[in-house]
N, C-alpha and C positions, 0 to 999 in steps of 0.2 A: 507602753503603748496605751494610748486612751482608749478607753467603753465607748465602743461605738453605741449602742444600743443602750434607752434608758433602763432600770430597775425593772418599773412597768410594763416594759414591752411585755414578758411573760405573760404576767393577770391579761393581757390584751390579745395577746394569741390564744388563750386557753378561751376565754371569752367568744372570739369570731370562730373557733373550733367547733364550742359548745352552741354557739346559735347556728351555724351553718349547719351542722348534726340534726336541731329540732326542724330548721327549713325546709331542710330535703324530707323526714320524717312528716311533716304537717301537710310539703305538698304531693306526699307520694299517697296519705291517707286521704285527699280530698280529692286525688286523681282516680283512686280506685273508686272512690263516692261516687263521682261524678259516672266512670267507666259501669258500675253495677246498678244505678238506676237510668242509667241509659236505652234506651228501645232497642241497641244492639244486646245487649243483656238480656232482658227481660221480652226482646221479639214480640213487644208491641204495636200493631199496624202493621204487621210482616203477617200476605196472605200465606194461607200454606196451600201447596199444588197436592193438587187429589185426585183417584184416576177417573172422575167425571165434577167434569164444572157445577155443584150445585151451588144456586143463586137461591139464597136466603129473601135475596131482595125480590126475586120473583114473586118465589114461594109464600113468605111472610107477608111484606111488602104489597105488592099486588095483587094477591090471591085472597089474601088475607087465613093463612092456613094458622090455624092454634100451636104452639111448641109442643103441646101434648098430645098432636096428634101423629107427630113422627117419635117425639121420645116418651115410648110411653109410661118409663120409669121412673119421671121425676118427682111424682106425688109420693111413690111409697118405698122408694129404690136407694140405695146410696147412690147410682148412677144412672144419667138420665136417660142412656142406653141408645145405642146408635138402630134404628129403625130396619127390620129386617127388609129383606129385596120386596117380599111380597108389599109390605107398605109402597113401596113405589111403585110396583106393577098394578096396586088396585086403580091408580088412575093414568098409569102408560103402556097396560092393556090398550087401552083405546084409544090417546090422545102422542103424537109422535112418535106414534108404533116401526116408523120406518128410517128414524134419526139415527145416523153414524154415530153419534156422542150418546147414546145409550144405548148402545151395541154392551158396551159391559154391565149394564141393568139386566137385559136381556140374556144373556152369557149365566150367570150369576142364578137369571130364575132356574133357569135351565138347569144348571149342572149341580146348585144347593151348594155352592159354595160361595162364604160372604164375600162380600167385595170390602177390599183392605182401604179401609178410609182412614186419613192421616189424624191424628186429633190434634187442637189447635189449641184448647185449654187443657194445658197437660203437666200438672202438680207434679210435685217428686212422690216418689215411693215409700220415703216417710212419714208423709200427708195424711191423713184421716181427712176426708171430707166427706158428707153424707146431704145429696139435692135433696133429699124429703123433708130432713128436718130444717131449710130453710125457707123450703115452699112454705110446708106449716103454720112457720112466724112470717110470715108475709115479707119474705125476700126476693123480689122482681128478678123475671129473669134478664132484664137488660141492667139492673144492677150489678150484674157480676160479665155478664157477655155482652154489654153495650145494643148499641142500635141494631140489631140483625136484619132486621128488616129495611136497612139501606146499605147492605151488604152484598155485593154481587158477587166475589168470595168471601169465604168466611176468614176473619183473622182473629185475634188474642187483643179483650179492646184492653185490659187492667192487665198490672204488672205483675198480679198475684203475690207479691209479694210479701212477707211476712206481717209487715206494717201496714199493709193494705188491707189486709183480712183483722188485724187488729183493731183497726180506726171503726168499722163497722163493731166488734165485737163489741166496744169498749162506749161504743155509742149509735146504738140500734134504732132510735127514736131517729135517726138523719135518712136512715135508709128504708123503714120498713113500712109496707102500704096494706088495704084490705087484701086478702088471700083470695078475693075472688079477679082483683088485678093482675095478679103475679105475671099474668103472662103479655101482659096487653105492655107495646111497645110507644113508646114517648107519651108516656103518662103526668101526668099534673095534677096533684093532690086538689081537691076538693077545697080544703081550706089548710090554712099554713104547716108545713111540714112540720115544726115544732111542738104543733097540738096534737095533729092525728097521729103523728108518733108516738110522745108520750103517752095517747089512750090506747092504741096498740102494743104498746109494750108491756103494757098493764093486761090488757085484755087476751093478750097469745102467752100473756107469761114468761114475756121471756127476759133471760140471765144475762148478766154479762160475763158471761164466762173469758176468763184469760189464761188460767193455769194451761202448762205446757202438754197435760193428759189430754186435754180440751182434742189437741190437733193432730198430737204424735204421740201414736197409742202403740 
């Protein structure tokens, strides 16, 4: 009976084995790439619901209220600390005293128990982060929580992600402004970022720290 099948065929089976093996491997790892820095992942621009609507964009935005004057842990705190009830009753004592939707403002002074606010920027419990020492080095607070002040919920504006907290790490001179900015919202450097950088980096001293103690202590 004659070979049906050249010598070849073998090396050619083994061959479209061997790359159909790496194809599905290449797009199974480019599909999970794609799937983890994806906003479904990372629930970026996903408001979070909280058990009273505060509008940042009111507050910040139109009122023009300072970030320090609700958290008032960010200068010297690892955490910028969520604003006790009395923070919000010193000015709703007086101003929509009689508002259905701060019914649990109200509830809360009362009873001395906090009101459970969801957090939106919420690292893992591996994480070491510390707001003071970025205030220090003149790191904005819409640098890391975006525009807040056109926020009428709050969401998660960065992906926090490992690389994301890196790119700044590794190059501090892109992000950091005077320490008397930090908090002031859509800011514009004075003169080109790459200058007042670099003399702020020099001048807050600061490192480029990267080793993994850095984060995850």
């Amino acid at each position: 009976m004659p070979q049906i099948f050249k010598a070849s065929t073998n090396s050619l089976a083994r061959t479209s084995i061997i790359l159909t093996v790496l194809a599905l491997g290449g797009g199974g790892g480019a599909l999970f790439e794609l799937i983890a820095n994806s906003s479904y992942a990372t629930r970026q621009g996903e408001a979070r619901e909280q058990p009273i609507p505060f509008s940042h964009a009111h507050h910040v935005g139109s009122m023009g209220i300072d970030c320090r004057y609700c958290h008032t842990g960010v200068d010297n705190s690892q955490h910028a600390m969520v604003p006790p009830t009395k923070t919000c009753m010193n000015c709703h004592s007086q101003i929509w005293i009689n508002s259905s939707t701060l019914q649990p403002v109200r509830d809360s002074y009362q009873t001395n128990e906090s009101i459970k606010w969801t957090k939106v920027n919420d690292l893992p419990d591996y994480v070491y982060f510390n707001h003071s020492i970025h205030i220090k080095k003149g790191v904005g607070c819409e640098t890391c929580h975006g525009r807040v002040d056109t926020m009428p919920l709050m969401y998660q504006e960065a992906s926090l992600q490992m690389r994301w907290c890196l790119d700044c790490h590794r190059n501090p001179e892109k992000y950091v402004r005077p320490r008397e900015l930090v908090t002031k919202m859509g800011y514009e450097p004075s003169e080109p970022q790459e200058v007042i950088g670099a003399r702020l980096v020099k001048e807050y001293n600061i490192q480029k720290l990267e080793t993994c103690w850095t984060c995850h202590r």
